[in-house]
C-alpha positions as CSV (number, residue, x, y, z in Angstrom):
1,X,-8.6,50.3,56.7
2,X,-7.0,51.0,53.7
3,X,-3.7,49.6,53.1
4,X,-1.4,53.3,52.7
5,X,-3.5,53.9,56.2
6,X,-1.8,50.6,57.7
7,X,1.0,51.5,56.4
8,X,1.5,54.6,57.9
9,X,0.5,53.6,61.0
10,X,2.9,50.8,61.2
11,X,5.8,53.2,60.7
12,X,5.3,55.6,63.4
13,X,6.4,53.0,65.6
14,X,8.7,56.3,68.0
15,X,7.2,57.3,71.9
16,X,6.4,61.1,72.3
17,X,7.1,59.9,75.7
18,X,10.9,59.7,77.1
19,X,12.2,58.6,80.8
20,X,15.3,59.6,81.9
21,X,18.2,56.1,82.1
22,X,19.0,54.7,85.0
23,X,21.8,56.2,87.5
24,X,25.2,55.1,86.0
25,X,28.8,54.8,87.5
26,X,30.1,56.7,84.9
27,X,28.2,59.2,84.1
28,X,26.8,59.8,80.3
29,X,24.0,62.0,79.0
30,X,20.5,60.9,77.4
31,X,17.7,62.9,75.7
32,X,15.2,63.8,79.0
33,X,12.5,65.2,76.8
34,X,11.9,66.5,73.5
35,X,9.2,68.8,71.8
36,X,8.4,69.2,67.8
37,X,7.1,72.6,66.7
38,X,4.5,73.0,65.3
39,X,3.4,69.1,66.5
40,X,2.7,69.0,63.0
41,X,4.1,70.5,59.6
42,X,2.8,71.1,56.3
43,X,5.0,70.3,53.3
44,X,7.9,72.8,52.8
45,X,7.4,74.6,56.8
46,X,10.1,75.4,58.7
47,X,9.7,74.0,62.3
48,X,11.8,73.4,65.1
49,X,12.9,70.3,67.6
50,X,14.2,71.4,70.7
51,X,15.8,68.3,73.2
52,X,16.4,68.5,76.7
53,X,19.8,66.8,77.4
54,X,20.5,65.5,80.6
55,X,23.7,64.3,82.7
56,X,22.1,60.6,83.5
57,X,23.7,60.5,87.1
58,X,21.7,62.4,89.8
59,X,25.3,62.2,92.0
60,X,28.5,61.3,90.4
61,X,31.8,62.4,92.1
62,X,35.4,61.0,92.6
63,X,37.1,60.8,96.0
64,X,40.3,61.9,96.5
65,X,42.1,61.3,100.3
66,X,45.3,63.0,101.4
67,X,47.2,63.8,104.9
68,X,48.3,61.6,107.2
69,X,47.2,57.9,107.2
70,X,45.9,57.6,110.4
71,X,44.0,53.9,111.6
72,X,43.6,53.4,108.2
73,X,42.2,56.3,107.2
74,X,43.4,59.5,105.3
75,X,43.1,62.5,107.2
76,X,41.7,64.9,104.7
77,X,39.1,63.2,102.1
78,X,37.4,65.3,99.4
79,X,34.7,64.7,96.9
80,X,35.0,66.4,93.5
81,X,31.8,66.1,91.2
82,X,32.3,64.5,87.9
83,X,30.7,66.4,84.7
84,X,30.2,65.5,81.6
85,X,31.4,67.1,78.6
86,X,29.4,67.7,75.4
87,X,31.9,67.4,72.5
88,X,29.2,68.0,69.8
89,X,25.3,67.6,69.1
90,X,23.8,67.5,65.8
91,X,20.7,66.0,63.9
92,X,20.5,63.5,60.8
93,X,17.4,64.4,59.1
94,X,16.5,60.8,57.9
95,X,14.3,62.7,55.1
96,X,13.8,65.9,57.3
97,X,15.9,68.8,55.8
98,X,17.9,69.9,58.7
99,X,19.2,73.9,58.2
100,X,22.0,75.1,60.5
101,X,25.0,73.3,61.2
102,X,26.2,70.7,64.3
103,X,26.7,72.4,68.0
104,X,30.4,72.0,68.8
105,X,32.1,71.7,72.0
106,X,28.6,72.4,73.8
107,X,30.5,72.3,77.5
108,X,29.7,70.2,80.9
109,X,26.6,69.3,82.2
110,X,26.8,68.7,86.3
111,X,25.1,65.3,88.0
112,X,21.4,65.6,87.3
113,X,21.5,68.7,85.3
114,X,19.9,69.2,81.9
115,X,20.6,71.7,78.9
116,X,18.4,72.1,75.7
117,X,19.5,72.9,72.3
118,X,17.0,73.7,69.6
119,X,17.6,72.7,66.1
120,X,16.0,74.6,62.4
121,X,13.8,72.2,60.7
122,X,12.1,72.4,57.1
123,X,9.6,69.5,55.9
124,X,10.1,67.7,53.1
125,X,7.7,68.0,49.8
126,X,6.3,64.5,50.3
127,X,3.7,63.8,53.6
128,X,4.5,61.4,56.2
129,X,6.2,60.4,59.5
130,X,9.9,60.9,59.7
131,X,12.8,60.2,62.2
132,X,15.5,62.0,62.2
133,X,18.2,61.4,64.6
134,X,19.8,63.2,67.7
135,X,23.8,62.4,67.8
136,X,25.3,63.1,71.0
137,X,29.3,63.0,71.3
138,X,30.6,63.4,74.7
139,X,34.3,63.3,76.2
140,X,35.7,60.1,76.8
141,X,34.4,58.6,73.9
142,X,31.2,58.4,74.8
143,X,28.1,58.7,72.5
144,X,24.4,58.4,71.9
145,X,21.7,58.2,69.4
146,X,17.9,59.3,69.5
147,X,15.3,59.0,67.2
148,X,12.5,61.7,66.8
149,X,9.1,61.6,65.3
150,X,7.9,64.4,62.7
151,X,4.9,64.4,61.6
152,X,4.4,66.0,57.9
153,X,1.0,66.4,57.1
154,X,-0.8,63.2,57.9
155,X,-3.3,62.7,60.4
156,X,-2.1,60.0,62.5
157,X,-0.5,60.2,66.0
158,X,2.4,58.2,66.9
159,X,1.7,55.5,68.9
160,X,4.2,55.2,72.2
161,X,5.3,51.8,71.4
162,X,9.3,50.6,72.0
163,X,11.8,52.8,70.5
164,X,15.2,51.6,71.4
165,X,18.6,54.0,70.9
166,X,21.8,53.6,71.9
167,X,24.4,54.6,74.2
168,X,28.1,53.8,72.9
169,X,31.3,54.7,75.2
170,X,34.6,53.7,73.9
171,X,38.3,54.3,75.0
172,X,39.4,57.9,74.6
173,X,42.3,56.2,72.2
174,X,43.9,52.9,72.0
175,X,47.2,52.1,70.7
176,X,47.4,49.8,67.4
177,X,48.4,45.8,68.8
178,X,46.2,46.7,72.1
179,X,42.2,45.9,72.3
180,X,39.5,48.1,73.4
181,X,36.8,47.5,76.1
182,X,33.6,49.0,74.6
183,X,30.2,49.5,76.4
184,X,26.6,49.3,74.2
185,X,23.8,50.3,76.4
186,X,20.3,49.6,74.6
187,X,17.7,52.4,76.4
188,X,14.3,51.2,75.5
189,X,12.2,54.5,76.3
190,X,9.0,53.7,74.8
191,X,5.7,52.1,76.6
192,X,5.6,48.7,75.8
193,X,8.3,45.8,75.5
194,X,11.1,45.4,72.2
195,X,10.9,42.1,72.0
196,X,13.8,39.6,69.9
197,X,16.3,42.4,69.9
198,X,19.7,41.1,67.9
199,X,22.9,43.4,67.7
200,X,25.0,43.1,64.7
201,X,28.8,44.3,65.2
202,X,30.5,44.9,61.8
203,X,34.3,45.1,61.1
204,X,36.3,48.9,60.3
205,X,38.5,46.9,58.6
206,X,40.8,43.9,59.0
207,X,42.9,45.4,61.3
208,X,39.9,46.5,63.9
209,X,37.5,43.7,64.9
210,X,35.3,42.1,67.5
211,X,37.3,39.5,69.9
212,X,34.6,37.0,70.8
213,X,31.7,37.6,69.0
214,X,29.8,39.5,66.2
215,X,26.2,38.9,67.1
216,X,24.1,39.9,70.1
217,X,20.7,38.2,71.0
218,X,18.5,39.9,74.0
219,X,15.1,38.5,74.2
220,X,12.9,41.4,75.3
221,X,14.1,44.7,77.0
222,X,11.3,46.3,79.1
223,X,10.0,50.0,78.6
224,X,12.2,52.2,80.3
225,X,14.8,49.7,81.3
226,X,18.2,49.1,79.7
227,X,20.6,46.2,78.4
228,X,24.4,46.7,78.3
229,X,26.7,44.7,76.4
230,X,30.3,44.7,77.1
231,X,32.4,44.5,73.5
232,X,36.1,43.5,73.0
233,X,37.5,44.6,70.2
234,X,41.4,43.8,68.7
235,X,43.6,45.4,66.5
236,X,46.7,44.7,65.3
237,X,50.2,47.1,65.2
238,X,49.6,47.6,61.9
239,X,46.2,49.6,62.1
240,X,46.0,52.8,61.2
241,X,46.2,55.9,63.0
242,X,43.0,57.9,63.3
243,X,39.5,56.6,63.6
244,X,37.6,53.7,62.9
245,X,34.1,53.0,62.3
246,X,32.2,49.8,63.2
247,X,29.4,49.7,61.8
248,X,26.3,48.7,64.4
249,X,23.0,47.3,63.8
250,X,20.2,47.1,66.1
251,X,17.3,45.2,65.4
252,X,13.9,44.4,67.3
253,X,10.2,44.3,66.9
254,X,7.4,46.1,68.9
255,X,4.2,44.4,70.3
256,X,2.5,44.1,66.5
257,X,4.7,42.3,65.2
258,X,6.5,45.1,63.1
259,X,10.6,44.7,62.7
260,X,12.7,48.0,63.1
261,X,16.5,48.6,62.5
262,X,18.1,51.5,64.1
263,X,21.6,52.0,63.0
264,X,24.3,53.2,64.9
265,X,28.6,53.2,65.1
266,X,31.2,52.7,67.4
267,X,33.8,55.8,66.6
268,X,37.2,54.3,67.9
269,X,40.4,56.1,68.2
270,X,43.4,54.7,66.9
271,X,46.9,56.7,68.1
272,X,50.3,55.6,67.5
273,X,52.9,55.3,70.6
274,X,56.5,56.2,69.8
275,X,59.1,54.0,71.7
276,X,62.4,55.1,71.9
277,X,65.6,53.0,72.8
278,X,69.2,53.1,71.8
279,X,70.2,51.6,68.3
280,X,74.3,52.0,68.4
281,X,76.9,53.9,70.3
282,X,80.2,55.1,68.6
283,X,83.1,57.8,68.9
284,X,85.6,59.3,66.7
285,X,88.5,58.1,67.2
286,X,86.9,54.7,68.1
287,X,90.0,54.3,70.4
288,X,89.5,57.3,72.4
289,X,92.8,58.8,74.9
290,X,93.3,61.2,77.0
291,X,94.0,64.4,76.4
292,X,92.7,64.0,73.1
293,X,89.2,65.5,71.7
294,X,86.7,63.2,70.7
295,X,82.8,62.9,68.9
296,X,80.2,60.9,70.8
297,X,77.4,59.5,68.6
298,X,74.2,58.0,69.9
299,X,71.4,56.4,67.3
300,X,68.3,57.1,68.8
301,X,65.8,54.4,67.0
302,X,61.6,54.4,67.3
303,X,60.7,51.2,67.9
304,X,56.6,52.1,68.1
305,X,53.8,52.7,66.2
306,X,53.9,56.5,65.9
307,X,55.6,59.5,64.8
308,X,58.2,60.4,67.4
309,X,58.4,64.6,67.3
310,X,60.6,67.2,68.9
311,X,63.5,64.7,69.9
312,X,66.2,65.9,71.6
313,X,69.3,64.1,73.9
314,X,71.5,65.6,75.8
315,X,74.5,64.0,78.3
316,X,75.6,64.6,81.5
317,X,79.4,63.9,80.8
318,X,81.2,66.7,82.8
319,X,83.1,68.0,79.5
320,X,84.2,71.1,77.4
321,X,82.1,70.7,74.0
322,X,78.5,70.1,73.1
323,X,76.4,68.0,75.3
324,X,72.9,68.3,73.6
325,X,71.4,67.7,70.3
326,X,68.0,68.5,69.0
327,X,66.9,65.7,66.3
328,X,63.4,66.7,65.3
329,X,60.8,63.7,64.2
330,X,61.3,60.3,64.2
331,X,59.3,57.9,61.8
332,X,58.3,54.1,63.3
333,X,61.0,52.1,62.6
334,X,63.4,54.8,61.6
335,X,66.3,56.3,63.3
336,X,68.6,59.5,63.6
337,X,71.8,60.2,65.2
338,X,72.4,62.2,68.0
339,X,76.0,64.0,67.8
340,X,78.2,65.2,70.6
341,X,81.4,67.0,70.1
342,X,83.3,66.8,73.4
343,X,86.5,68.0,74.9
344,X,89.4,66.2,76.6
345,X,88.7,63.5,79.0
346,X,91.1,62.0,81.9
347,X,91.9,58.2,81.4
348,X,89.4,55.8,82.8
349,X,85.9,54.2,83.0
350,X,83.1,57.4,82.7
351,X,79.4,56.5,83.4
352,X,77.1,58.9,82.3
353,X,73.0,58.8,81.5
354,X,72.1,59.8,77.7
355,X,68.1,61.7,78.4
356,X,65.9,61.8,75.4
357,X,62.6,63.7,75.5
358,X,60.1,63.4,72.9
359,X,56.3,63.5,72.0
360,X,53.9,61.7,70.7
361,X,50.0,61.8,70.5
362,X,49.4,60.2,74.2
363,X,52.0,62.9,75.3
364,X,55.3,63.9,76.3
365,X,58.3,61.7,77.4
366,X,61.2,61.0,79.1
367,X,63.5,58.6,78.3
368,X,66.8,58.3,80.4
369,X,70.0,55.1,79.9
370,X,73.4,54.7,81.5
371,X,76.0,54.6,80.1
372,X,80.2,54.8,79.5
373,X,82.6,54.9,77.5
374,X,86.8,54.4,78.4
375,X,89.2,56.6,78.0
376,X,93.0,54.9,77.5
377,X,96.1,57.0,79.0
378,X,98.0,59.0,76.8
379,X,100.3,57.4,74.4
380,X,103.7,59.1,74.9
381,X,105.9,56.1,73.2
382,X,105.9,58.1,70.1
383,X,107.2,61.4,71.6
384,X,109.7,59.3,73.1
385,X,111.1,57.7,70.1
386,X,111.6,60.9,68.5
387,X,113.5,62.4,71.3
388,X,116.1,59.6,71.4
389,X,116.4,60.0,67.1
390,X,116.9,64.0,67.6
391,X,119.4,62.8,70.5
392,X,121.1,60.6,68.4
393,X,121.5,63.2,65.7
394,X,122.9,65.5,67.7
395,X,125.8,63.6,69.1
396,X,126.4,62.4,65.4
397,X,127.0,66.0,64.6
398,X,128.5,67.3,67.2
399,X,130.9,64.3,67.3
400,X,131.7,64.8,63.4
401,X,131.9,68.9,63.8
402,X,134.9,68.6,66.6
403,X,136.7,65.8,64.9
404,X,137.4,66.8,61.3
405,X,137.8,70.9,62.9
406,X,140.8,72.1,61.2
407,X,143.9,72.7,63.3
408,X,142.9,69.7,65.9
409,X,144.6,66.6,66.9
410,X,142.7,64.1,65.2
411,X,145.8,61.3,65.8
């Protein structure tokens, strides 16, 4: 056996046979079957590889119970069946020239079902047996990885030894300063046993990175069967928004010996949370009276990690004047000022609720606080004072009018 012979038969090391995963709580897709056409191309052909992609639960639904609680049980129950949705599907041609772009948005699959997609293939100039890989994102955060064997011109078949993929489902988003709960599945679907598989987590960045550990060790997963490893990973309030890449490294090695490295990467989500809360309170005059006209002024501050947009507060103060204010977007750690020009208010303590609404990228929110503000009685000592000064003036006149009048008795 010539050594370019062994060679090539050492690297088609990727089953023509696949079995559907195991039944799953949550439910997640796989590749069912697959099918390369023509089974083999000559250097420069167009071909095609169409997959079968299948919703891994045969049942999957969520119960819901309503009504009357009656011995312990709802009255009405209802199951609702739980799809998954295909975000996107496309093929890395790992040396295969893929023509065409990714499907997008592909739609749900229902418990059990399948739906194939057929991708545009062109061989490369150089003979040989290639892999290119099936990427599978599905709502939820959930994705998977499948290799393929094309076979360019040589005149091997592949063998069906181990070929393990992946399985990756992450949080749909986390928030920076919380950690995420992330589930590897391993799927061995070849014939015979990957034996000393080892799992290499990398890090996105300083900000994203495993908890516990970095490094996985399974000692053999069986054809057909599949290893889950449950992964913690950290961030800090600092990360940034949008998504992060772990790199992930699977390594094992089939029945002769040979070592293989499928590569793979956990996609996380990172979206900020605004968090709104009340910086200051102040009025114009600060010593506010009745009777008299006043400006309420509320510092609405973001305390979070994200933008805070379309902020607006209003008041339920039962006054003449303007009782809501539209503020716009809110940086982390910035504030703005919510202005209120009111009318006259009655002396005493008024308790009122300030209600902010905002959004952020988790949604919109409602923010509502007490609170009051006192109102003094009107000062009349002034008015008063002038009164008695105008009275004063006037008797001062009128006394020195009569007494120097010409003609009267002065003596």
């Amino acid at each position: 056996m010539t050594p370019l012979y062994r060679l090539l038969i050492i690297s088609a090391v990727v089953t023509l046979l696949v079995t559907a995963m195991p039944v799953c709580a949550e439910p997640t897709v796989t590749i069912d079957s697959y099918q390369v056409t023509p089974a083999v191309l000559m250097p420069g052909d167009l071909g095609t590889i169409q997959i079968t992609i299948k919703n891994t639960a045969t049942t999957a639904s969520v119960q819901e119970s309503s009504g009357i609680l009656l011995e312990g049980k709802f009255a009405t129950t209802t199951n609702t069946d739980v799809n998954v949705f295909i975000e996107k599907a496309g093929l890395e041609g790992n040396g295969i020239v893929v023509i065409g772009s990714n499907f997008q948005r592909i739609g749900d699959i229902g418990p059990g079902q399948t739906i194939p997609i057929t991708f545009l293939i062109k061989a490369p100039a150089n003979p040989g047996v290639y892999f290119p890989e099936v990427w599978i994102d599905t709502a939820g955060g959930r994705s998977t990885r499948y290799p393929i064997p094309v076979n360019v011109n040589t005149q091997i078949s592949v063998p069906r030894w181990a070929v393990v993929g992946t399985a990756i489902t992450t949080p749909q988003a986390t928030r920076p300063g919380d950690e995420a709960l992330v589930s590897l599945q391993l799927i061995n679907t070849g014939q015979s046993v990957a034996d000393r598989v080892i799992v290499r987590i990398g890090n996105a960045s300083t900000s994203v990175i495993p908890k516990n550990v970095q490094l996985y060790h399974i000692p053999s997963i069986a054809p057909g069967k599949t290893e889950s490893l449950d992964i913690v990973l950290v961030t800090d309030r600092k990360t940034a928004t949008g998504i992060a890449n772990l790199p992930v490294s699977v390594e094992y090695y089939t029945v002769d010996g040979t070592r293989h490295t499928e590569n793979a990467a956990i996609s996380l989500l990172i979206q900020g949370q605004a968090e709104i809360s009340i910086a200051s309170i102040e009025t114009s005059p600060e010593r506010l009276a009745a009777g008299v006209p006043f400006n309420l002024i509320i510092r609405v501050e973001n305390a979070g990690t994200g933008d805070a947009k379309s902020v607006s507060a209003k008041v339920d103060l039962p006054l003449a004047g303007t009782r809501e204010a539209f503020l716009g977007t809110i940086k982390p750690g910035n504030d703005a000022p919510a202005l209120f020009r009111l009318g006259t208010a009655p002396s005493g303590e008024h308790t009122y609720n300030v209600t902010i609404d905002f959004s952020d990228d988790w949604g919109d929110h409602t923010v509502t606080r007490p609170l009051a503000i006192s109102v003094t009685p009107a000062d009349y000592s002034g008015l008063v004072i002038g009164i008695i000064i105008l009275a004063v003036l006037a008797g001062g006149a009128w006394y020195l009018f009569f007494k120097k009048k010409p003609g009267r008795n002065n003596g």
